[in-house]
C-alpha positions as CSV (number, residue, x, y, z in Angstrom):
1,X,74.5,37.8,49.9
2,X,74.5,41.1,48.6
3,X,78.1,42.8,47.6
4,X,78.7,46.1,46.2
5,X,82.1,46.4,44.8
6,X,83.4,50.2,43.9
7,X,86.4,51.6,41.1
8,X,87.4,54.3,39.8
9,X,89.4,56.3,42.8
10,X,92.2,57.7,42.9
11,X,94.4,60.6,42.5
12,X,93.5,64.0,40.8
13,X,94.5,67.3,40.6
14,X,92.0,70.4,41.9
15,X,89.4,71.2,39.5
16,X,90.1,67.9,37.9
17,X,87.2,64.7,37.4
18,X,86.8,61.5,38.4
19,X,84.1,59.0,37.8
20,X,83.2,56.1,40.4
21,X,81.5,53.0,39.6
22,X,79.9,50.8,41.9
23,X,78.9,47.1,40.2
24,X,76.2,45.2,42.9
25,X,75.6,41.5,42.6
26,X,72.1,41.6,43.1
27,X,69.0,40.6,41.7
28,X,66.4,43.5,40.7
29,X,68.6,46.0,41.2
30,X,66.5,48.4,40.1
31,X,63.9,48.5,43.1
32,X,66.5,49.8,45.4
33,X,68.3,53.1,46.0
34,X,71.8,53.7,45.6
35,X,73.8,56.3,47.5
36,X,77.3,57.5,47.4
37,X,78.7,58.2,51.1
38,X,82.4,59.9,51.9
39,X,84.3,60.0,55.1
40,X,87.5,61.8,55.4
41,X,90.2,61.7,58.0
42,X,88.9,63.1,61.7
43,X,85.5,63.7,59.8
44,X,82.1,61.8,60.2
45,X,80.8,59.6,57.3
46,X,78.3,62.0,55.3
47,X,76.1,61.3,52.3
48,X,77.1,62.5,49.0
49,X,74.1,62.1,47.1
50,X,71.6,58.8,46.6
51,X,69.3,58.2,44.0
52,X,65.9,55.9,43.7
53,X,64.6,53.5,41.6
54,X,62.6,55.8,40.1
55,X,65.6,57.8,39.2
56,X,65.3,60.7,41.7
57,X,68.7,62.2,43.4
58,X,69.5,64.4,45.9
59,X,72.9,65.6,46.8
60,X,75.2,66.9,49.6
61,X,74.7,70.9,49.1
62,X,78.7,70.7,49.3
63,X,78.8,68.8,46.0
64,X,75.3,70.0,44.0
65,X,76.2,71.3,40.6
66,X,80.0,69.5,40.5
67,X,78.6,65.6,41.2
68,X,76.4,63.7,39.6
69,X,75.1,60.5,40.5
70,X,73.3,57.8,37.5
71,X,72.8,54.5,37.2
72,X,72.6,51.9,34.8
73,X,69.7,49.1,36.0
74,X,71.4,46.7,32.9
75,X,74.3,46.5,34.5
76,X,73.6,46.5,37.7
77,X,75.9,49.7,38.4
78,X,75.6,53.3,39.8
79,X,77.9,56.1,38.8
80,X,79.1,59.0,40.8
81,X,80.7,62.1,38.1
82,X,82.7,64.0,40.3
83,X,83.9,67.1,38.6
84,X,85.4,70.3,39.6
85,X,87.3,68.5,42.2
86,X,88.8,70.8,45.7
87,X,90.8,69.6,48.0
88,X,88.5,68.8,50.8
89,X,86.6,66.4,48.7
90,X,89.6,63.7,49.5
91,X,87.7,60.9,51.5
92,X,87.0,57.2,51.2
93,X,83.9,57.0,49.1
94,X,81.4,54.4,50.0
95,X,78.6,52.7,47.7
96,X,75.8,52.0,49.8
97,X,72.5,49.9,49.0
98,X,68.9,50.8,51.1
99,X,65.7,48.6,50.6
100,X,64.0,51.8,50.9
101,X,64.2,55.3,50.1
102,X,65.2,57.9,53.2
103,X,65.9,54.6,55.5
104,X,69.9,54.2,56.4
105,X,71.8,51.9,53.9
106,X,71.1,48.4,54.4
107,X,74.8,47.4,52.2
108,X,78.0,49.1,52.5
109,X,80.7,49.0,49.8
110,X,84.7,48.4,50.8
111,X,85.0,52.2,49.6
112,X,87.3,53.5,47.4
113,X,90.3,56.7,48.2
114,X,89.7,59.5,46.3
115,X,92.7,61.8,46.8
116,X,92.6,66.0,45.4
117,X,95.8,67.2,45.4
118,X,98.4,68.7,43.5
């Protein structure tokens, strides 16, 4: 069974960073694409950015030029850089896992509080 398990939340102040990890026991990690979804109190769940296995992203216009999503297919991890940091990016932040690229997510993370505040 596949599991992602996230890290890295928290609390930061605006215009501060934070880095999310998300490690995914998995075999061949690498043939699927990663995304990084939020959902914040009263709000829908909305995608933050994804990226393939060939390495292409796309982002949330919201977060384009602040976040950056990578991953690492050695260690079976993807990254989310959050940087810049505002207030209405507080949300639960979910690692999600799709078998194929634009199709929903077929594995959903616990998700991890991310908190901008001061």
């Amino acid at each position: 069974q596949v599991k992602l398990v996230e890290s890295g939340g928290g609390l930061v102040q605006p215009g501060g960073s934070l880095r999310l990890s998300c490690a995914a026991s998995v075999s061949i990690f690498s043939i699927y694409t990663m995304g990084w979804y939020r959902q914040a109190p009263g709000k829908q769940r909305e995608l933050v950015a994804a990226i393939t296995s060939g390495g292409s992203t796309n982002y949330a216009d919201s977060v384009k030029g602040r976040f950056t999503i990578s991953r690492d297919n050695a260690k079976n991890t993807v990254y989310l850089q959050m940087n810049s940091l505002k207030p209405e990016d507080t949300a639960v932040y979910y690692c999600t896992l799709a078998t194929r690229p634009g199709n929903p997510p077929d594995v959903w993370g616990q998700g991890t509080q991310v908190t901008v505040s001061s």
